[in-house]
Backbone bond lengths (Angstrom), bond angles and torsions (degrees), N, CA, C in turn:
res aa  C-N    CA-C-N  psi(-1)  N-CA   C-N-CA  omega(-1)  CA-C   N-CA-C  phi
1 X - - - 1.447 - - 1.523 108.03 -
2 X 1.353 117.83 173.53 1.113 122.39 -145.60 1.745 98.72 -144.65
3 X 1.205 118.20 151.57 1.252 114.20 -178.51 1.489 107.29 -141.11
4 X 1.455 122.93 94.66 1.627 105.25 -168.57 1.838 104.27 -107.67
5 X 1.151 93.01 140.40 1.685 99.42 -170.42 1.518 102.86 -118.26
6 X 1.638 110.57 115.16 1.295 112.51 172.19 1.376 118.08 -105.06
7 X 1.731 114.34 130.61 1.771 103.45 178.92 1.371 90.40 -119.21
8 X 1.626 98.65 140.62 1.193 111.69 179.40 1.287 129.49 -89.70
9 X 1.412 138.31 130.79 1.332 140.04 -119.91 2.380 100.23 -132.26
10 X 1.545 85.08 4.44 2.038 84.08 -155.76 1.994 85.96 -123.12
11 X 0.902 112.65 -160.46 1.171 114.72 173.54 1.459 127.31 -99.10
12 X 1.097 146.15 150.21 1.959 129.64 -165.96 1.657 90.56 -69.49
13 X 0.906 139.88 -37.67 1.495 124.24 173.80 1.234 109.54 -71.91
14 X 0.902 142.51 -46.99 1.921 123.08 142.39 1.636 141.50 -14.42
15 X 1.744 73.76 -53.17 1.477 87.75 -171.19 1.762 108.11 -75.11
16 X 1.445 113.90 -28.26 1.254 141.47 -142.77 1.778 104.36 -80.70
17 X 1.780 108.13 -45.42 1.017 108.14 160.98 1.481 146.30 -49.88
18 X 1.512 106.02 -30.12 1.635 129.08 169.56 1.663 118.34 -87.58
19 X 1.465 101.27 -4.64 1.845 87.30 -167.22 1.378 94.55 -82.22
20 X 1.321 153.91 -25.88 1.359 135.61 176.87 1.708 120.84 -47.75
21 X 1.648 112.78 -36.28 0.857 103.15 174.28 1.662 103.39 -96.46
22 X 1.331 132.52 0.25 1.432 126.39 165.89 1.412 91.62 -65.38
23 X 1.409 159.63 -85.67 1.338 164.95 -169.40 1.701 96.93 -21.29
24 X 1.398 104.81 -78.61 1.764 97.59 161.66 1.443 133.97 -21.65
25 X 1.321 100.98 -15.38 1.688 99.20 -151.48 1.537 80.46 -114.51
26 X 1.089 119.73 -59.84 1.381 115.94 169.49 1.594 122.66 -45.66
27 X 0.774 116.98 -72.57 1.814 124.14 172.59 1.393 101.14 -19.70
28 X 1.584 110.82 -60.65 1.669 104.18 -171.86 1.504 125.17 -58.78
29 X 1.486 111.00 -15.51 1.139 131.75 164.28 1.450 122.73 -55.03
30 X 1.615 105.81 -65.44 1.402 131.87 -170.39 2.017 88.54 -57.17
31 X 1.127 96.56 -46.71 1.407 79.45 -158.12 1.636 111.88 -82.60
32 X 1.398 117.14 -3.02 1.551 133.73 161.54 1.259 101.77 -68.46
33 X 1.369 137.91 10.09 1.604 144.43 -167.58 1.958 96.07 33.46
34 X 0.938 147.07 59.37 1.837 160.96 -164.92 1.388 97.58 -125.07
35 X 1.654 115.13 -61.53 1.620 112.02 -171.62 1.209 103.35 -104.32
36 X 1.179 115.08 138.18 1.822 138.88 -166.43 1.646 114.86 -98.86
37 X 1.728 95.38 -44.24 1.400 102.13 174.36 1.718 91.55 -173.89
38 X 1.787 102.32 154.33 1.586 107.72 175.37 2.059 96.49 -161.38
39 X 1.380 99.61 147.94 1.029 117.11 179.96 1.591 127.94 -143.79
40 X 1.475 115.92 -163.75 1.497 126.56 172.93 1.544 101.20 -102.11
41 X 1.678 122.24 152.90 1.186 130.01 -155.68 2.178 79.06 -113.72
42 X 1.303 135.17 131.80 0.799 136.18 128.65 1.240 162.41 -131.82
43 X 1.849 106.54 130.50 1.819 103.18 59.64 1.200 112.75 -98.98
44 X 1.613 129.11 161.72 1.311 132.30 161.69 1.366 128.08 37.45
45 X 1.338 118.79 -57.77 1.581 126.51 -131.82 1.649 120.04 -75.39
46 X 1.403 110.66 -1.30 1.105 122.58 -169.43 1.534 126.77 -160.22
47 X 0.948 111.22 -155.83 1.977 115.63 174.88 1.422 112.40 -163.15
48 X 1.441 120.65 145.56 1.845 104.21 151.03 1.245 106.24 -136.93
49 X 1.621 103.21 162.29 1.720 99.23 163.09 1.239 99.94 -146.30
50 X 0.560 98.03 -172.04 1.482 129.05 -152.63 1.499 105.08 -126.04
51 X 1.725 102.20 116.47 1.584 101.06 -175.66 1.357 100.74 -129.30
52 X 1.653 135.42 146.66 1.052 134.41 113.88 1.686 142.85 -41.95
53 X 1.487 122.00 103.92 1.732 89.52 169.47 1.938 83.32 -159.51
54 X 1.541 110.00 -179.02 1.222 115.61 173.01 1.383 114.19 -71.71
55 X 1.148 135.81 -8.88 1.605 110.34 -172.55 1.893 106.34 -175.42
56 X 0.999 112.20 149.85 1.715 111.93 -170.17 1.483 99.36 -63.69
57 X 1.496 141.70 -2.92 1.264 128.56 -157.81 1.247 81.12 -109.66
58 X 1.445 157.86 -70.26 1.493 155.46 147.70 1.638 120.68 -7.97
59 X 1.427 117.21 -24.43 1.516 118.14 164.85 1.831 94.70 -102.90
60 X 0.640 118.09 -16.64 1.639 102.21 173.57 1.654 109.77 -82.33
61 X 1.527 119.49 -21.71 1.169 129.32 170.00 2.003 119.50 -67.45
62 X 1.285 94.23 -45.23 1.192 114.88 153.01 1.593 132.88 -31.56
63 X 1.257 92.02 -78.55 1.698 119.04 170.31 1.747 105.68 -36.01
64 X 1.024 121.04 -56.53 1.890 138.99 -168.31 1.074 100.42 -72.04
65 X 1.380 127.10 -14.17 2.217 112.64 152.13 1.183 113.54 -94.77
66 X 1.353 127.86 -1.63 1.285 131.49 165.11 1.737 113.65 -44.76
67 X 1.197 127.07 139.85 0.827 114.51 -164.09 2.014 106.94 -103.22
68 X 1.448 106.57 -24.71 1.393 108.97 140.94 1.198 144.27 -23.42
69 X 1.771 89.01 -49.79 1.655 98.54 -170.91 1.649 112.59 -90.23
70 X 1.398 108.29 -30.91 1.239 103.72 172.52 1.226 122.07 -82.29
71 X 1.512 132.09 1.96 1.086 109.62 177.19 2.105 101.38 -127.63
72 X 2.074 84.47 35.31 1.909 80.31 173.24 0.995 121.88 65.10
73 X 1.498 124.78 33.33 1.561 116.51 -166.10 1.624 93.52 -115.91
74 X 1.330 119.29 13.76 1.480 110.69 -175.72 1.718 119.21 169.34
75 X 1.269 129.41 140.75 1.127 128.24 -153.43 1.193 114.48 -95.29
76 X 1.284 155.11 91.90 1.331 147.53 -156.43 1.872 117.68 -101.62
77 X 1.444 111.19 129.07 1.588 125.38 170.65 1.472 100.12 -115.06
78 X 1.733 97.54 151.96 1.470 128.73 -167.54 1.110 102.71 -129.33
79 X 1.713 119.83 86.69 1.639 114.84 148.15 1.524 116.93 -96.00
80 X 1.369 108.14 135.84 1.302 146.62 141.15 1.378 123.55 -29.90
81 X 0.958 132.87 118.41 0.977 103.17 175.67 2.352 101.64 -163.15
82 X 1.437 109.33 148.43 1.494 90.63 -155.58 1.923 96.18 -118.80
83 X 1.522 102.69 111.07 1.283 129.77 -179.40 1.501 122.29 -31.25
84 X 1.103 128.23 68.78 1.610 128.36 -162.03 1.455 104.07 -95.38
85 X 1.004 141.10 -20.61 1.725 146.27 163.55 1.684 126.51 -136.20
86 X 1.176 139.34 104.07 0.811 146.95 -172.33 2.124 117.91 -137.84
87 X 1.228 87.16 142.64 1.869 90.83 172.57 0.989 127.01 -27.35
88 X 1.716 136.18 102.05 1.578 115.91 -165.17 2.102 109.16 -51.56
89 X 1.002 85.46 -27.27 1.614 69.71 -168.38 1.768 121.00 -56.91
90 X 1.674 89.81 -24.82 2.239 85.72 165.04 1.156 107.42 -75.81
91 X 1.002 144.41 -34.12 1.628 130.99 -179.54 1.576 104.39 -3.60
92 X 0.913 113.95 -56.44 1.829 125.34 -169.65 1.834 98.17 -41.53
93 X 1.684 86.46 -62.21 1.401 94.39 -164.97 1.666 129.52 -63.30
94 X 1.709 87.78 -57.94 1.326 93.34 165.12 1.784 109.73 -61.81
95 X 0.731 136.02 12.38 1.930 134.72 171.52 2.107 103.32 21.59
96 X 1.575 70.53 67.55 1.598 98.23 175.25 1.757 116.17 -93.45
């Protein structure tokens, strides 16, 4: 799993104009079963979600339809990180 942390670098009225299609960008995810969960950092300044995929070079591929990222609205990090306890009920998801 994957943990991507975006801080946002423009102003929330900056940022504010693009999140409809950030929601877009996400959804297509959610429904690629890839993003698990994603949110607002508070206060404000950021987001994470939470991705499934095989390898950090495939979530960095990811990241570049973001619509954040392409238009510089925020700085994004990729931890790794390897699932050793979790809610039985993801079992499914995480395909543990």
């Amino acid at each position: 799993m994957f943990i991507i942390d975006l801080n946002y670098i423009v102003p929330l009225e900056e940022l504010d104009e693009h999140m409809a299609d950030h929601v877009k960008y996400l959804r297509k995810y959610y429904k690629k079963n890839i993003f698990v969960a994603s949110g607002r950092k508070v206060p404000r300044s950021g987001g994470i979600i939470l991705a499934l995929a095989d390898s950090k070079e495939a979530v960095e591929q990811l990241i570049k339809e973001d619509p954040f990222y392409k238009h510089n609205l925020a700085q994004f990090s990729i931890t790794h990180f390897l699932t050793s306890q979790y809610h039985p009920e993801l079992k499914n998801l995480l395909d543990i």
